[in-house]
C-alpha positions as CSV (number, residue, x, y, z in Angstrom):
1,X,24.9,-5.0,23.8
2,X,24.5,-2.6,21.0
3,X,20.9,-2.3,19.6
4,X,18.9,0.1,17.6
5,X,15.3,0.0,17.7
6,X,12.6,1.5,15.1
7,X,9.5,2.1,16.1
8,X,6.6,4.3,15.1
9,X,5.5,2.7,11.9
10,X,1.9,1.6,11.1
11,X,-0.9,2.1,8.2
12,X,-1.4,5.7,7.2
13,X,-3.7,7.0,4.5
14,X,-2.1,9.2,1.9
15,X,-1.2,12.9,3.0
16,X,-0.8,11.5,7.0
17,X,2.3,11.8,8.7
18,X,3.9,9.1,11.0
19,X,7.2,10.0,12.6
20,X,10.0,7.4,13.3
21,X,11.7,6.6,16.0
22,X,15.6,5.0,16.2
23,X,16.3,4.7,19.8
24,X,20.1,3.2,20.4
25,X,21.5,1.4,23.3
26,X,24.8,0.2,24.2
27,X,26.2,3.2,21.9
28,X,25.8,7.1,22.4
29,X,24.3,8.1,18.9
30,X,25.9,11.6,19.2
31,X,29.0,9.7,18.3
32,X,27.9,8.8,14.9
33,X,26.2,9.9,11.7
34,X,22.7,8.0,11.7
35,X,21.0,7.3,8.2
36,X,17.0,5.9,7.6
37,X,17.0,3.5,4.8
38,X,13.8,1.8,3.2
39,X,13.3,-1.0,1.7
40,X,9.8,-1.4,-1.5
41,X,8.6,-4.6,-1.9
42,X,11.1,-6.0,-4.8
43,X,13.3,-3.4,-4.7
44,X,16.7,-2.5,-3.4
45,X,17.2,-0.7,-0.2
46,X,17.9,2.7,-1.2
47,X,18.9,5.8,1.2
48,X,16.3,8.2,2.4
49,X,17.9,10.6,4.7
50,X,21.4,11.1,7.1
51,X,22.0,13.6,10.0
52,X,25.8,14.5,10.1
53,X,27.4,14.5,13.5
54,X,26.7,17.9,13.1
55,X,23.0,17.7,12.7
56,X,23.4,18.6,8.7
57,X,20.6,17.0,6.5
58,X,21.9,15.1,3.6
59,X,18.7,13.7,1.6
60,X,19.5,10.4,-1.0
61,X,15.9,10.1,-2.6
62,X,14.3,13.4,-4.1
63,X,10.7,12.2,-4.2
64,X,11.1,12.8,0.1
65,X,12.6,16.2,0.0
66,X,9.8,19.0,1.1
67,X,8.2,16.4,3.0
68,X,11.0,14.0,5.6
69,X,13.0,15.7,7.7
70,X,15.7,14.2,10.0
71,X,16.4,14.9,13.5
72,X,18.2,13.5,17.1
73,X,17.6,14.4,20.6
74,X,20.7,13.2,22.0
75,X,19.6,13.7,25.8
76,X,17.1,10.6,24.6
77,X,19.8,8.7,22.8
78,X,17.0,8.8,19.5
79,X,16.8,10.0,16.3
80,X,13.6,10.7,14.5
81,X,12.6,10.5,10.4
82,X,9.2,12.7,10.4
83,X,7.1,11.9,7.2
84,X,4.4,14.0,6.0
85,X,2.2,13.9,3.1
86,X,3.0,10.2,2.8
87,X,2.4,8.5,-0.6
88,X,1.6,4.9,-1.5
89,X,5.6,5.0,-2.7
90,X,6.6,5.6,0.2
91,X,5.7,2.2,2.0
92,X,8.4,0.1,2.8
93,X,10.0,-1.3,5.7
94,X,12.5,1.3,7.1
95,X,15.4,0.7,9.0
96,X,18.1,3.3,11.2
97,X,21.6,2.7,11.0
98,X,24.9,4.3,12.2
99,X,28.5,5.4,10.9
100,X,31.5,6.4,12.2
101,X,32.2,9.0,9.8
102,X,31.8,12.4,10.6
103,X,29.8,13.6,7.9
104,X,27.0,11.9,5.6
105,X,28.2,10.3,2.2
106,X,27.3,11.9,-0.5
107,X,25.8,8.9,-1.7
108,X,24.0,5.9,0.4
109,X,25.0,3.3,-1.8
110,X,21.5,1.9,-0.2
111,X,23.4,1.5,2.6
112,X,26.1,-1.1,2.1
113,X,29.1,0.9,3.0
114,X,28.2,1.2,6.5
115,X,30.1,-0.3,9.1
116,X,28.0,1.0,12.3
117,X,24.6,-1.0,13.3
118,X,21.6,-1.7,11.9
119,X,18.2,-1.9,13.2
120,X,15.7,-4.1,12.7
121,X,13.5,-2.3,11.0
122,X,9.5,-0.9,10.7
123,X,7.0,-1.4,8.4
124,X,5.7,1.6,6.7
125,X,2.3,1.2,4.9
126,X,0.5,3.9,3.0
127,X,-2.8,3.2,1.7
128,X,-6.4,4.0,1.6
């Protein structure tokens, strides 16, 4: 059975750091391109960040860039969205999923054109 599982999430103040978790089963995630959506509280799920088969970065929001960074350990079959300097934008419920394509899109499309799978998401909360 295929499954992806966030983890990691909580309630952080602003400027802490939580880092994600997406471990896969039932798939090797070297295989694929792995993307971290989010998902505001009346708003669309929009693209955060992908890691190309070839561990390239591809970021979709700018407000994130100089403070997310992407990674995989592939020997753990996870792949990892560190966060620091959070913001009170930044909470959401955030979700991992997977591609076949060999690169990232250049656009996330908040995630509808992917056709791997889909965790089941983590709630992100940054407050004081």
């Amino acid at each position: 059975q295929v499954q992806l599982v966030e983890s990691g999430g909580g309630l952080v103040q602003p400027g802490g750091s939580l880092r994600l978790s997406c471990t896969a089963s039932g798939l090797t995630l070297s295989d694929y391109i792995i993307g971290w959506f989010r998902q505001a509280p009346g708003k669309e799920r929009e693209g955060v960040l992908c890691i190309s088969r070839r561990d390239i970065s591809t970021y979709y929001t700018d407000s994130v860039m100089g403070r997310f960074t992407i990674s995989r350990d592939n020997a753990k079959n996870t792949a990892y969205l560190q966060m620091n300097k959070l913001e009170p934008e930044d909470t959401a419920v955030y979700y991992c999923a997977t591609d076949y394509r060999f690169q990232c899109p250049i656009s996330a499309a908040g995630g509808d054109t992917w056709k791997g799978s889909w965790g089941q998401g983590t709630q992100v909360t940054v407050a004081s």
